[in-house]
N, C-alpha and C positions, 0 to 999 in steps of 0.2 A: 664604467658605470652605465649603468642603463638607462636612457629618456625617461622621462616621468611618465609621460603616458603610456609607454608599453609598459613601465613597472607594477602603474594601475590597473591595467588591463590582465596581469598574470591571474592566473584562475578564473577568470569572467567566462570563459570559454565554457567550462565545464558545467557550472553554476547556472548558467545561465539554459544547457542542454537537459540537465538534471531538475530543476525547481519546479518546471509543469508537471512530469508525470509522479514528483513526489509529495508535490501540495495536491495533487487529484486523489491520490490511493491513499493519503490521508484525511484529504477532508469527505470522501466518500466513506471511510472505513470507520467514519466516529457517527456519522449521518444513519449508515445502516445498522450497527449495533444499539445504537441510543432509541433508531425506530423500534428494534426488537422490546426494548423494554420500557418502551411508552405507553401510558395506563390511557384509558377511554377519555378520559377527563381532559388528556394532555398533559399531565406533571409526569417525572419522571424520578424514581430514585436517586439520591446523592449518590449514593455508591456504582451505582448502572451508569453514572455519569461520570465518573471515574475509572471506570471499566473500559467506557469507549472510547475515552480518551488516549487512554492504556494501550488499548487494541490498534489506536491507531496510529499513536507513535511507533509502535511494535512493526507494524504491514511496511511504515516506509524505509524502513533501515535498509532491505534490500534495495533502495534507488540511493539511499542518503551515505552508505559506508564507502561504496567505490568514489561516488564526487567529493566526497569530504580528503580524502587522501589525495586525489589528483589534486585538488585544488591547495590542499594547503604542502603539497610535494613542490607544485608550482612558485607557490608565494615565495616559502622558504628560498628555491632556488635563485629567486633575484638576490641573495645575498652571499650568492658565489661567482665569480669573479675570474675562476679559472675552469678549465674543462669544457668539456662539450653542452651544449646548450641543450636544455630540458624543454620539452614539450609533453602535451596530454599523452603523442601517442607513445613517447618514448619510455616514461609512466608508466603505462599500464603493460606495456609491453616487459617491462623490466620486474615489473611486481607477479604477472600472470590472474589468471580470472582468482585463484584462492587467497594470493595475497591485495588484492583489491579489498578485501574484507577480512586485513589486518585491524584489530580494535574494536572489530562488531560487538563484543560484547561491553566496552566502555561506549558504544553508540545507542546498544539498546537500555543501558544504565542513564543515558541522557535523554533519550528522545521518550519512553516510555511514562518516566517521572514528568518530562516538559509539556506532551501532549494532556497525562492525566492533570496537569495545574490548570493548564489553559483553554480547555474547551468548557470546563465547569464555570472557572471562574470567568469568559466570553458569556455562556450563553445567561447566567445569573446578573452578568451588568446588560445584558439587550432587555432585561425583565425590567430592570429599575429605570433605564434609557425612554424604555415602551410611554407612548400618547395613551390618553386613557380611554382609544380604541384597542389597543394593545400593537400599535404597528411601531416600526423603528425605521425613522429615515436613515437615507444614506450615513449622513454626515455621524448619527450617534450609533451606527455600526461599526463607523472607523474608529468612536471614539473606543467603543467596547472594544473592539479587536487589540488598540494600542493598551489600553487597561491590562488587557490579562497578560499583555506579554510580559511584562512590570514582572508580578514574583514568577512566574514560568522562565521567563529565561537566567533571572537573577539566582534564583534557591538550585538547580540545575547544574550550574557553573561549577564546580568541583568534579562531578562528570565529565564535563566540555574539555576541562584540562586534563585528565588523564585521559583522554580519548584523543588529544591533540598529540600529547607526549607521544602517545604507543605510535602511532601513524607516522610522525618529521623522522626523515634518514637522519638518526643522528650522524653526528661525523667524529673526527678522531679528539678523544680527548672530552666526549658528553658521554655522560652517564646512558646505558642501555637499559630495556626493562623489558621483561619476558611477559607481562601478564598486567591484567588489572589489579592484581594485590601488590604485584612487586614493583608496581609503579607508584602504587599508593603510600608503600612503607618507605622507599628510597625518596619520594617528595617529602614527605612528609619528616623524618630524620633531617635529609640535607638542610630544607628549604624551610619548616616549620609549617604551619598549620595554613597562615596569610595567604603561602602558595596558590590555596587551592581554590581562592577567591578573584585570584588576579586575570583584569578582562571580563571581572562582573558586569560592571559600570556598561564598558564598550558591545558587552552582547545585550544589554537592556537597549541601550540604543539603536541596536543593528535592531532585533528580533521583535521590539514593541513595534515601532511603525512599519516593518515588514509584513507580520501577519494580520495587522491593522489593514493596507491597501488589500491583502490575499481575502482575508473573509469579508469585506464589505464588497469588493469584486465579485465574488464566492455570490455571496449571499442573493447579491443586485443579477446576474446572471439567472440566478433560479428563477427569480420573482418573473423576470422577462419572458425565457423560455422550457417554464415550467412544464415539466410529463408526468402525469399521474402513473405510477408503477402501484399505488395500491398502496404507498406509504405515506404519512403525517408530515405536512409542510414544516419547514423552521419556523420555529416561532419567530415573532413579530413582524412575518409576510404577511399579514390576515389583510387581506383588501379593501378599501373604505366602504362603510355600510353603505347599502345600496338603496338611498333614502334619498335620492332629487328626485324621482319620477313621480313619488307619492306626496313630495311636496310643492307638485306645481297647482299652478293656477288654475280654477274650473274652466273648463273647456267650452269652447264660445260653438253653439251645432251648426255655425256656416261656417264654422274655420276646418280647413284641410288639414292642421294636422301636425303640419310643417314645424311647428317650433318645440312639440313635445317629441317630436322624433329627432331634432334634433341634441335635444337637453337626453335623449335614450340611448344616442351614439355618444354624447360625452359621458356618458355616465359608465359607459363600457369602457371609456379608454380610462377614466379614472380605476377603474376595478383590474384593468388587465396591467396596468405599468406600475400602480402605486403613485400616482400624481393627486396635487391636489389643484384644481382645476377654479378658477376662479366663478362664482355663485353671482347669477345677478335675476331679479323678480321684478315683475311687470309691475308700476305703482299703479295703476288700476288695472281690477280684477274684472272680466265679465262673467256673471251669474250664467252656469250651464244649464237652470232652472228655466223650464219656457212661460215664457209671460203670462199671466190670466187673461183671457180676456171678458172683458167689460160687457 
């Protein structure tokens, strides 16, 4: 038997090399098609918002099909006991670059449906999340992110399992399946319909607070070092209105200066970070008005 902690640790490797450049080509490829069909106004079609979602489960298969098979060839193999020991490069080495993208098409049957649920249903709860400047803090980014994973990962799962199926070596004495159909009809006869459900529950768990840390990370990154390319910010980045300089105090004509400049630097760092900066007002005012004289 294996330690616990290496048997934890099988697939982490791969997972773990694979999940930046395929959360990035994702979450850029829904950002730039949803820019493309963004109205002047800023709303955007339902269906445009389904499209990029679409597009951008689509773009990651090429990083998400090779790590999803190492990794669950990996897993699977802590439950053999005999033979030579499996690793990532033994994997891939064994599969070659074509069979690394055994299943691609039960990956793009998953990811395609799972990105179009969840970046609609994401960006429609940062709307009802949003202050009624329209900004969304950290905390109700996460909460939006863990929300849409809810049906996106759960309605999905029938996918997830035939794409699991077609990818584990089976071994002597488990049913083989040539295709996404013939996997679909032999689960389906053998196993019944329940089949195609089981590990709902476990990827709601995995996938809701997963994309929950990814987009509010996501999100909070932009706002920080943000580049203008000529495209429309995400919604609920909009910056706190830029209303303390014009509500300070009248200005006293022997004072240098000093305290509205400095209420002009907080007022920047409020607008550049998204912070809200505690407000305090002088309880007497002096009249910037010059005296009559008599």
């Amino acid at each position: 038997m294996l330690p616990y902690d290496v048997f934890v640790s099988i697939g982490l490797l791969p997972q773990l090399i694979g999940v930046a450049p395929e959360k990035a080509i994702k979450l850029t490829v829904n950002d730039f098609v949803r820019d493309k069909f963004t109205k002047k106004d800023g709303s955007i079609p339902l269906p445009a918002e389904i499209l990029a979602g679409g597009c951008a489960g689509a773009s990651q298969v090429i990083f998400t099909n090779p790590l999803e098979i190492v990794k669950i060839r990996l897993q699977v193999a802590g439950e053999i006991t005999t033979g030579p020991r499996v690793s990532a490069l033994s994997v891939m080495k064994d599969l070659g670059l074509l069979g690394l993208y055994k299943g691609a098409k039960a990956c793009f049957l998953r990811d395609i449906p799972f990105s179009a649920i969840y970046f609609p249903v994401y960006a429609h709860s940062k709307l009802m999340l949003a202050d009624e400047n329209g900004h969304v803090g950290g905390l109700n980014l996460l909460a939006a992110g863990a929300i849409a994973g809810v049906p996106a990962a759960s309605l999905v799962t029938p996918a997830d399992v035939i794409k699991t199926r077609l990818q584990v070596a089976a071994r002597a004495g488990q049913t083989t399946y040539s295709g996404v159909i013939d996997c679909f009809g032999k689960i389906l006869r053998e196993e019944g319909p329940s089949a195609f459900w089981k590990g709902a529950a476990a990827r709601v768990f995995r996938s809701s607070p997963q994309f929950g840390v990814t987009l509010v990370t996501y999100e909070l990154l932009q706002r920080w070092f943000y580049v203008d390319f000529g495209g429309i910010k995400p919604s609920g980045s909009e910056p706190i209105p830029k209303t303390r300089i014009s509500d300070l105090p009248p200005v006293n004509p022997e004072h240098i200066g000093g305290y509205r400049l400095a209420t002009a630097t907080f007022a920047g760092i409020e607008n550049k970070f998204g912070l809200y900066l505690p407000k305090f007002r002088s309880s007497g005012t002096v009249s910037a008005q010059p005296k009559s004289s008599s």
